[in-house]
ROTOR-134099 format. One line per field, with one value per atom (N, C-alpha, C, O): residue in one letter; atom name; x, y, z. Coordinates in pm, 1 decimal. Layout:
<rs>
res <- [A_...] .
atom <- [CA_...] .
c1 <- [X_...] .
c2 <- [Y_...] .
c3 <- [Z_...] .
</rs>
This chain:
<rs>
res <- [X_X_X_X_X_X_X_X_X_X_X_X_X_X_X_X_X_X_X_X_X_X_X_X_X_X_X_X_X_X_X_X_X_X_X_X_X_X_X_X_X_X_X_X_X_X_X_X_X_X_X_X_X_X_X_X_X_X_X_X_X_X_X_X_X_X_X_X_X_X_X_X_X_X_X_X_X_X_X_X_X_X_X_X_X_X_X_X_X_X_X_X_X_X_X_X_X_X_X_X_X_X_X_X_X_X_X_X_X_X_X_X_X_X_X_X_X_X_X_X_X_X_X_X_X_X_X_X_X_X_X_X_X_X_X_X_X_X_X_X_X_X_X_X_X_X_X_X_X_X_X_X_X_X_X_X_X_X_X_X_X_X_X_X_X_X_X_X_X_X_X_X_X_X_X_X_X_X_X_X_X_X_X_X_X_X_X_X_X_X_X_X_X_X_X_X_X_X_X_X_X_X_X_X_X_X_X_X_X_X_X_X_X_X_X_X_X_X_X_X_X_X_X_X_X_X_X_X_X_X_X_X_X_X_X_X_X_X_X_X_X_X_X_X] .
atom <- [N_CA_C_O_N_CA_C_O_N_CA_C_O_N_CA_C_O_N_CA_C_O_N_CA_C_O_N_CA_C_O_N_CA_C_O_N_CA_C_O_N_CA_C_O_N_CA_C_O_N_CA_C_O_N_CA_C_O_N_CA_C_O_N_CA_C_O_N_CA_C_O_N_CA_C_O_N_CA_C_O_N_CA_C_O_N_CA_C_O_N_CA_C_O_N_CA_C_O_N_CA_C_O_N_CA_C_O_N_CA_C_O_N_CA_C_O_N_CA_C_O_N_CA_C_O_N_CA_C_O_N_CA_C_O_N_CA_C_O_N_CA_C_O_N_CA_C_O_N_CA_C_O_N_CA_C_O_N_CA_C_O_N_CA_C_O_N_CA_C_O_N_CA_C_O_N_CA_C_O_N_CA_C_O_N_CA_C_O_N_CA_C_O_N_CA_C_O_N_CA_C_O_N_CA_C_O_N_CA_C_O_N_CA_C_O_N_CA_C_O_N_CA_C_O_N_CA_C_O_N_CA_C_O_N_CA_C_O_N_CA_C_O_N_CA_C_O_N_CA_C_O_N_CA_C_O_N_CA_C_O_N_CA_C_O_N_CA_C_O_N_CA_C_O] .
c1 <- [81.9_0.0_86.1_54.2_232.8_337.2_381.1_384.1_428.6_478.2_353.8_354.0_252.2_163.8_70.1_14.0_103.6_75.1_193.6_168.8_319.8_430.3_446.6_498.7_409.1_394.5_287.1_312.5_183.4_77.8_125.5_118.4_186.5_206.6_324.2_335.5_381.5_505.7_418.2_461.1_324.4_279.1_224.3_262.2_123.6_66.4_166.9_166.2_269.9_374.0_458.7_494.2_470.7_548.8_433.5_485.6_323.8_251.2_203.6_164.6_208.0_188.5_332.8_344.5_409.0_550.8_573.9_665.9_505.9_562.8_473.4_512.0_330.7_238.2_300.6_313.9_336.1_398.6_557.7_605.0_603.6_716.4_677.3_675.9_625.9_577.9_496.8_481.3_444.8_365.9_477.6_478.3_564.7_639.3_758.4_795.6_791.0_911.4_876.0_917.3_756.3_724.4_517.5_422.6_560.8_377.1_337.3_215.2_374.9_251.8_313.4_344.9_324.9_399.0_263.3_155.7_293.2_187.3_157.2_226.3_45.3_23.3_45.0_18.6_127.1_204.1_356.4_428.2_381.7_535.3_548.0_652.2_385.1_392.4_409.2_486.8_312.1_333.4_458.2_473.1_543.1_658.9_752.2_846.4_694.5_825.1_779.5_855.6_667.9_625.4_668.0_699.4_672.5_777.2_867.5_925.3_937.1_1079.7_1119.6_1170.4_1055.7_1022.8_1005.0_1071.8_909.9_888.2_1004.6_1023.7_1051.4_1177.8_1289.6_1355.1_1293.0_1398.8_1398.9_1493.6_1234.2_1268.6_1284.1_1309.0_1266.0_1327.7_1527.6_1596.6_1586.9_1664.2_1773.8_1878.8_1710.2_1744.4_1758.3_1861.0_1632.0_1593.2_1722.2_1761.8_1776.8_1843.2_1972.9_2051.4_2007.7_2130.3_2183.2_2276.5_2061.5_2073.4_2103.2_2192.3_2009.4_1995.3_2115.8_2130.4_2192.2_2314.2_2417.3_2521.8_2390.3_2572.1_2513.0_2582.3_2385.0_2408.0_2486.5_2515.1_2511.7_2644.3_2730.3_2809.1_2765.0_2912.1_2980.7_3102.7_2941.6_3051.6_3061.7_3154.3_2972.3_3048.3_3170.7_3220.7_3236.5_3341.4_3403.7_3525.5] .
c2 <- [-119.5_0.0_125.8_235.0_83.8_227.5_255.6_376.4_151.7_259.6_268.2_353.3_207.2_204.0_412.0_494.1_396.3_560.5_650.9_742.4_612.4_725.2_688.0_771.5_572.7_594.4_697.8_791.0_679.1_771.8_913.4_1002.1_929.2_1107.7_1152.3_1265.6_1051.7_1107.3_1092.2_1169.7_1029.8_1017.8_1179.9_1241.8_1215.2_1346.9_1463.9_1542.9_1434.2_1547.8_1601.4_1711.2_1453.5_1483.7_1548.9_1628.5_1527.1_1546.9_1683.2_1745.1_1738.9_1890.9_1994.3_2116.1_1905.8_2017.4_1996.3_2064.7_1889.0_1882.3_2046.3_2148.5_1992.2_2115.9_2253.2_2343.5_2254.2_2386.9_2477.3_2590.3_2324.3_2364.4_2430.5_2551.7_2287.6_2319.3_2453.2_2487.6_2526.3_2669.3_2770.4_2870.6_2736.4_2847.7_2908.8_3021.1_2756.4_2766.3_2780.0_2862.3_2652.1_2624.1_2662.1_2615.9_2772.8_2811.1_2734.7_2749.4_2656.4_2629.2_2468.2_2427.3_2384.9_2256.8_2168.5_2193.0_2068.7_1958.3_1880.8_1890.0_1815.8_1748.3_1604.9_1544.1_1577.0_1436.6_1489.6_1416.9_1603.8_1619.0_1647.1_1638.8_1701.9_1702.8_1552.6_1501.7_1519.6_1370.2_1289.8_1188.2_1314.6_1246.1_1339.6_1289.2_1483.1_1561.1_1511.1_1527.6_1455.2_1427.9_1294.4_1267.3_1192.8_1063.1_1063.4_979.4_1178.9_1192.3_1166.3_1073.3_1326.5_1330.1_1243.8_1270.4_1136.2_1040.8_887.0_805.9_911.9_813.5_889.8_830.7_988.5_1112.5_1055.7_1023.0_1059.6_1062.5_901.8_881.3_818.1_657.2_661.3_601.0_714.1_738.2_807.4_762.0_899.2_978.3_910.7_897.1_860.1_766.7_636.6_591.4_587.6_444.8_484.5_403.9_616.8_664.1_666.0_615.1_756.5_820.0_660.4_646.0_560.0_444.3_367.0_255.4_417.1_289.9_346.8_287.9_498.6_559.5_582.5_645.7_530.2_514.2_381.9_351.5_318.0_203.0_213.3_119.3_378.8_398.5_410.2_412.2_418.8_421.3_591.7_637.3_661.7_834.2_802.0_708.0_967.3_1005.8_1110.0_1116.1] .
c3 <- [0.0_0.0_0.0_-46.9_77.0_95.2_-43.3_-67.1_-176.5_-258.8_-328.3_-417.4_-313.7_-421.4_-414.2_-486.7_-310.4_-243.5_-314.9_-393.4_-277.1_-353.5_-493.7_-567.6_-542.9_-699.4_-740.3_-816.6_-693.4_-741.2_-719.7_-804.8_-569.5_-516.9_-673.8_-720.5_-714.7_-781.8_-909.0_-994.5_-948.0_-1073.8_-1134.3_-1233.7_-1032.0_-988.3_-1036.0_-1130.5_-907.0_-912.7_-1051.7_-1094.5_-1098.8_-1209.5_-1334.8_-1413.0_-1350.3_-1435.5_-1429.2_-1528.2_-1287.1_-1246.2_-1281.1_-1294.5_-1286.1_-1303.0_-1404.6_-1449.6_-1506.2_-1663.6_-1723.0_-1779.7_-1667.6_-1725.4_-1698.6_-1781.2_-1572.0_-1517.3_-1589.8_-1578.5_-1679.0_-1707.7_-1810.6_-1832.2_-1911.2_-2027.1_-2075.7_-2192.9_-1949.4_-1963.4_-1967.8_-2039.3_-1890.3_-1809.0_-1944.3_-1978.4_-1996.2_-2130.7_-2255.4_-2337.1_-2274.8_-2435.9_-2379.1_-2315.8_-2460.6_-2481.9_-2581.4_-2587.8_-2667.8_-2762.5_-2785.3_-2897.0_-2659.8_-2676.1_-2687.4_-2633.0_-2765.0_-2804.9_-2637.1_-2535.6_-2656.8_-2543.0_-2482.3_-2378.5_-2640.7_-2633.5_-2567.2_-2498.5_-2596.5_-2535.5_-2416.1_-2351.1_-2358.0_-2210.5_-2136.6_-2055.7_-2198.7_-2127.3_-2160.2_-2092.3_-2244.8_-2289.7_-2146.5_-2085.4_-2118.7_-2008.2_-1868.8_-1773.6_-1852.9_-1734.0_-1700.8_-1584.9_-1810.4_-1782.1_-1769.8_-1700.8_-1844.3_-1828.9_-1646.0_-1583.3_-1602.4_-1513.3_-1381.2_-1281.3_-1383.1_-1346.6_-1315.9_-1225.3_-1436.5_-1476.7_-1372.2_-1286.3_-1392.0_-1294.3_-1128.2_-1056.6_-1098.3_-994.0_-919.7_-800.9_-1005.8_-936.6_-979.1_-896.9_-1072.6_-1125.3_-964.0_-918.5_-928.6_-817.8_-706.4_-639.9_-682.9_-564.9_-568.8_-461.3_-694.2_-700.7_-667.5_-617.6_-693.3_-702.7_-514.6_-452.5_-476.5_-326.6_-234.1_-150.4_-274.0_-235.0_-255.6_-205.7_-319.5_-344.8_-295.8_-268.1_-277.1_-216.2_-61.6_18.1_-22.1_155.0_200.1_315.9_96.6_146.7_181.4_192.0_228.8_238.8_128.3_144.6_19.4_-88.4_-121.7_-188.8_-74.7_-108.0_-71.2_-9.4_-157.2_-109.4_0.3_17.3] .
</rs>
């Protein structure tokens, strides 16, 4: 039920900051490229998450 909750919060999130970007930079962006920036997005933040997750082993420098 725990990630099935932060998949969704991040599904949301990312789909709110693609729109937000997509307004803020590209005014007249298709609505397939939003959703292509919001996966990006999405992909970003497990990407982040795997990274943070593998250098609490002690392996920073």
């Amino acid at each position: 039920m725990k990630n099935a909750r932060i998949i969704l919060i991040r599904l949301i999130l990312s789909a709110v900051f693609a729109v937000i970007i997509s307004r803020l930079f590209f005014a007249n962006m298709s609505v397939v490229k939003v959703v292509g920036l919001g996966a990006t997005l999405f992909g970003f933040a497990y990407l982040f998450e795997y990274v943070r997750k593998r250098n609490q082993g002690g392996n920073a420098p």
